[in-house]
N, C-alpha and C positions, 0 to 999 in steps of 0.2 A: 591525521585521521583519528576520530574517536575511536577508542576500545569499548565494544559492548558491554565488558562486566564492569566497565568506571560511567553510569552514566550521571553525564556531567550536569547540573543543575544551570539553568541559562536564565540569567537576569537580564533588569531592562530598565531602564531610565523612565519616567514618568512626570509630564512636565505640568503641572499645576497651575494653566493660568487663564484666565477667565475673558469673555467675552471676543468681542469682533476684532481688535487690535492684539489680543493673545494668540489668534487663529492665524495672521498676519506675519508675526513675527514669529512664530513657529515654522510656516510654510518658506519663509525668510530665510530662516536659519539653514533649514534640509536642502534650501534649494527647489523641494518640491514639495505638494500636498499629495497623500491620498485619503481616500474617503476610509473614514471607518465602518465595517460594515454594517456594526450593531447600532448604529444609526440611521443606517438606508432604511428605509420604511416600503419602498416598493422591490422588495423581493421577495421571491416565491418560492414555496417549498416549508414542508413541518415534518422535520424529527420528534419522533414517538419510542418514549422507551419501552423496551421487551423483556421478554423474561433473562435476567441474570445467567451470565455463564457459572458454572456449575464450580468450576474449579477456585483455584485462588487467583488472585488478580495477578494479571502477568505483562510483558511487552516483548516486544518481537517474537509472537508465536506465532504457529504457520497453518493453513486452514487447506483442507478438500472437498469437495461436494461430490457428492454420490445420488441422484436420485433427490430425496424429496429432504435430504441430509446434510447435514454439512459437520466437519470433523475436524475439530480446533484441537493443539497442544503444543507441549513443547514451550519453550521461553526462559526468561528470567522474572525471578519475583521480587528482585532486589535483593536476594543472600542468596539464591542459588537457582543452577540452569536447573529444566525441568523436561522430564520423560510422561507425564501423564496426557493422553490424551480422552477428549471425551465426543460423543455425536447427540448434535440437537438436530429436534426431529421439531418442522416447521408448525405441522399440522397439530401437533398439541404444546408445542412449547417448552419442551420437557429437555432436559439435558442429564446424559447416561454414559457411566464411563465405561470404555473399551479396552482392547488391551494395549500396558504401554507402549511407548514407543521403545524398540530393546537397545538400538543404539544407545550410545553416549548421549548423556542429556546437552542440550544446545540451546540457542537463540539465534533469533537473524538469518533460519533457513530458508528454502524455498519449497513450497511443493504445488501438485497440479494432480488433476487424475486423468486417465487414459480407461477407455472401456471400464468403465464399472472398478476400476483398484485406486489405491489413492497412490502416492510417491513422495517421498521426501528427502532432501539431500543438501549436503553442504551445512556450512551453518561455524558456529563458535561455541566453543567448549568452557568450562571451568577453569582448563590449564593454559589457558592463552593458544589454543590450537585451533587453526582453519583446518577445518575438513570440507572431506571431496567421498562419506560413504556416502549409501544410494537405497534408499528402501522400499517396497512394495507394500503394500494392505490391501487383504481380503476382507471385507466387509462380513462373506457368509459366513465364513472360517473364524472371521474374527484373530486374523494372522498378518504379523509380519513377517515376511521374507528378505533377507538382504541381499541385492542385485550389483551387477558390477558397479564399478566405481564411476563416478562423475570423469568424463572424460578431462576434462581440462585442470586446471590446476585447482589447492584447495583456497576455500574463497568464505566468506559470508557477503552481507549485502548483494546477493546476487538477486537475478528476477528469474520467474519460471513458470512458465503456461504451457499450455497442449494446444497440437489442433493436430485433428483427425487421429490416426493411432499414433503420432510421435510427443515427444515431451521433449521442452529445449526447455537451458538453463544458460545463462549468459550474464555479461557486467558483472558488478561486484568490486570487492575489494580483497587483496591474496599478498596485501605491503604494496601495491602498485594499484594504482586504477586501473580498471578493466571492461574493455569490449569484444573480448572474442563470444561466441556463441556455438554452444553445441546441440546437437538434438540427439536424443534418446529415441531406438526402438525398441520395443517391450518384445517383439517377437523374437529376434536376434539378441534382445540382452545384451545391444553394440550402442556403442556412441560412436558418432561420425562428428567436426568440425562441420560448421556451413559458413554461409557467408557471415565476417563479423558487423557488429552493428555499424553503421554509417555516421558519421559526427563525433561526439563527445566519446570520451569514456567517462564510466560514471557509476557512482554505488549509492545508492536508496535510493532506486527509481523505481518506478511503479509501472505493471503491466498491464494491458486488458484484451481482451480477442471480441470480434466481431466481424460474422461472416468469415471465418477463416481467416482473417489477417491478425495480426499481433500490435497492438500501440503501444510505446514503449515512449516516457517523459516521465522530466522533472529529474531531480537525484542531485547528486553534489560530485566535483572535480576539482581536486586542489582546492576546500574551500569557497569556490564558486556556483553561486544557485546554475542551474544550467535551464536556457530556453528553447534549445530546439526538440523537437517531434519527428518520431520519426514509425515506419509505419512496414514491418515486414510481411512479407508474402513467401511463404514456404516453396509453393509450387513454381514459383520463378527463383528460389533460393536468394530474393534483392530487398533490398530499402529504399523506401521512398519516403522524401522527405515533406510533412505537413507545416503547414503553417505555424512559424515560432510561434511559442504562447505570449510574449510580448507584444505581439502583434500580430492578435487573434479573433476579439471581441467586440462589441457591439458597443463599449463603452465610449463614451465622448466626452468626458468630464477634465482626465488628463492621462494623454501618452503614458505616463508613468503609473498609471495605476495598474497595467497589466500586468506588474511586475507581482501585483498579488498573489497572481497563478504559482510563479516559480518557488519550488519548497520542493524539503527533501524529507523520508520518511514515515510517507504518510498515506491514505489508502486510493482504492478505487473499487467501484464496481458498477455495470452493466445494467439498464435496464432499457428496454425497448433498440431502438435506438442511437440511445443518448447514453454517455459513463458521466460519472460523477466524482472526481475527485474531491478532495475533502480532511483535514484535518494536516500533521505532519508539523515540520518548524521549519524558522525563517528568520536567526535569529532570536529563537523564542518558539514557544509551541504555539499554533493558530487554531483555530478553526472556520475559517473560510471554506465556502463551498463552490463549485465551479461544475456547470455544466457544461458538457462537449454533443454540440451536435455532431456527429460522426457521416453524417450524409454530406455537410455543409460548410465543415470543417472551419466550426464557428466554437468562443467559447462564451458562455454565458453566466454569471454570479445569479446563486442560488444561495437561501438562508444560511447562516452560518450556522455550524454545529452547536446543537442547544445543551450538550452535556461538558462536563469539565473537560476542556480544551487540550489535546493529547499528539504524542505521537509514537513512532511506534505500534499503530493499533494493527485491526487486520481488517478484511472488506469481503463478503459474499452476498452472492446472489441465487436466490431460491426460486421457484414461480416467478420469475419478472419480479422480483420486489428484492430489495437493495437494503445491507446491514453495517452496519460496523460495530465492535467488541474489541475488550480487551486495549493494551496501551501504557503509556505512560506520562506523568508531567513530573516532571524533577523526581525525585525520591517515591514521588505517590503509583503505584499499579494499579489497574482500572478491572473491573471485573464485572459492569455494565454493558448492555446491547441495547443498541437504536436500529432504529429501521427508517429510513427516511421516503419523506412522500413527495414527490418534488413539486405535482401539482397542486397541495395547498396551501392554504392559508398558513401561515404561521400559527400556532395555536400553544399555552401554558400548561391547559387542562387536563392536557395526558403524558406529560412529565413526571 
């Protein structure tokens, strides 16, 4: 398992060879072809960059939305974990910092907000230590609070969403991979166990909620990209399991290109209907884009990301309208915001 504070520079073989019989003898080789994206010419969707996060460029920092807000911090900048956090405010663009975070500075935490406060917890430290604190933020106050601890063991790579007044926090990595799951209540200041996730265990996987359920895919096991999907329901405390991503989409070119989907450490966010994953590594840092119809339980390639190619970023949604910020590629920290449009054209002009 990688350690967060060594992150490791991932190289890649590049084969140089020209025309119809180079394409041949390379698909030859692999045993398989896929398409490269940034040659697909009928995909849809235009990333627009937005105003610059405020801070220094960072990766695996952790984000909350509050209203018309959203509140990015925390991370590593490549020499040191980090306690600053700041809130950009959509409707003008502007990014303003708040006060820090008072815990121990971290990366690779999780956070979620519940009624108007934000939370943050777990995460990796300086001194090679998984933590399991647990923190609260008042927006009016401009306060944090620290609340009980993380019920489960201490962890980073964990995942952590809300729905309705509770906050769960679940997977992860603690020296073992991990699927247990707990939920958080803010009234009781209790952590309960629920039911654990269903399939893999697994660390850098990505969450999203829609209509009260939770989607939970992709992340890494022993080394292994992992394909299944899986889709919790709080009010029945169960999982249900969705259509592996392998074999999920509308592609017909070749079986094996589904495999595009599977990747670990990279984002998501919600717009309408549809999440959009997007970015992460796979062998390599990507940026591929993938839409989920969530009604249909279909998945769809969308343009790929038009900024330098990352993982580690982070993923919010404002208004119906979908971001990503912050990240990493080998040694470099990203301190750029896109906003992505799924239903245009592809377009340079506003790069």
């Amino acid at each position: 398992m990688r350690k967060k504070n060594t992150l490791i520079a991932r190289s890649s073989f590049r084969f140089q060879l020209s025309g119809a019989m180079a394409m041949i003898l390379i698909c030859s080789l692999l045993s398989s072809c896929q398409r490269d994206s940034s040659t697909t010419s009928d995909l849809v969707g235009n990333w627009k960059r937005g105003s610059e996060f405020e801070g220094v460029g960072r990766t695996e920092a952790v984000s909350f939305t509050i209203g018309n807000k959203v509140y990015v911090g925390g991370g590593f900048d490549g020499t040191n974990r980090l306690n600053d956090f700041w809130a950009f405010d959509q409707s003008t663009g502007t990014w303003v910092r708040i006060a820090d975070f008072p815990g121990v500075a971290r990366n690779s935490a999780v956070a979620f907000t519940i009624n108007g406060k934000g939370y943050v917890g777990t995460g990796y430290d300086a001194n090679d230590n998984k933590l399991k604190d647990f923190w609260e933020y008042d927006p009016t106050a401009n306060v944090w609070t620290r609340k009980a601890d993380f019920g489960g063991s201490a962890r980073y790579n964990a995942i952590g969403f809300a729905i309705g007044s509770n906050g769960y926090i679940g997977t992860g990595y603690d020296g073992n991979f991990l699927k247990d799951m707990w939920k958080y209540d803010p009234t009781g200041n209790t952590w309960t166990q629920v039911a654990s996730m269903t399939g893999s265990k697994r660390s850098e996987a990505v969450v999203f909620v829609y209509n009260s359920i939770a989607y939970v895919v992709s992340g890494l096991n022993n080394g292994s990209f992992l394909n299944d999907f899986w889709a919790y329901d709080p009010g029945l405390n169960s999982w249900t399991e969705k259509r592996k991503i392998t074999d999920a989409t509308d592609d017909t070119f070749d079986d094996d290109y589904d495999n595009n989907i599977t990747r670990n450490n990279a984002a998501v966010f919600v717009m309408g209907s549809k999440a959009y994953l997007t970015s992460g590594s796979r062998s390599g840092v990507i940026g591929t884009t993938w839409e989920y119809d969530i009604l249909n339980d279909n998945w769809k390639e969308k343009t790929a990301f038009e900024g330098s190619a990352r993982e580690g970023l982070i993923a919010f949604t404002v208004n119906d309208r979908g971001y990503i910020v912050t990240g990493n590629n080998s040694s470099y920290r990203f301190d750029d915001l896109w906003e992505f449009l799924p239903n245009e054209e592809q377009s340079d002009n506003d790069n």
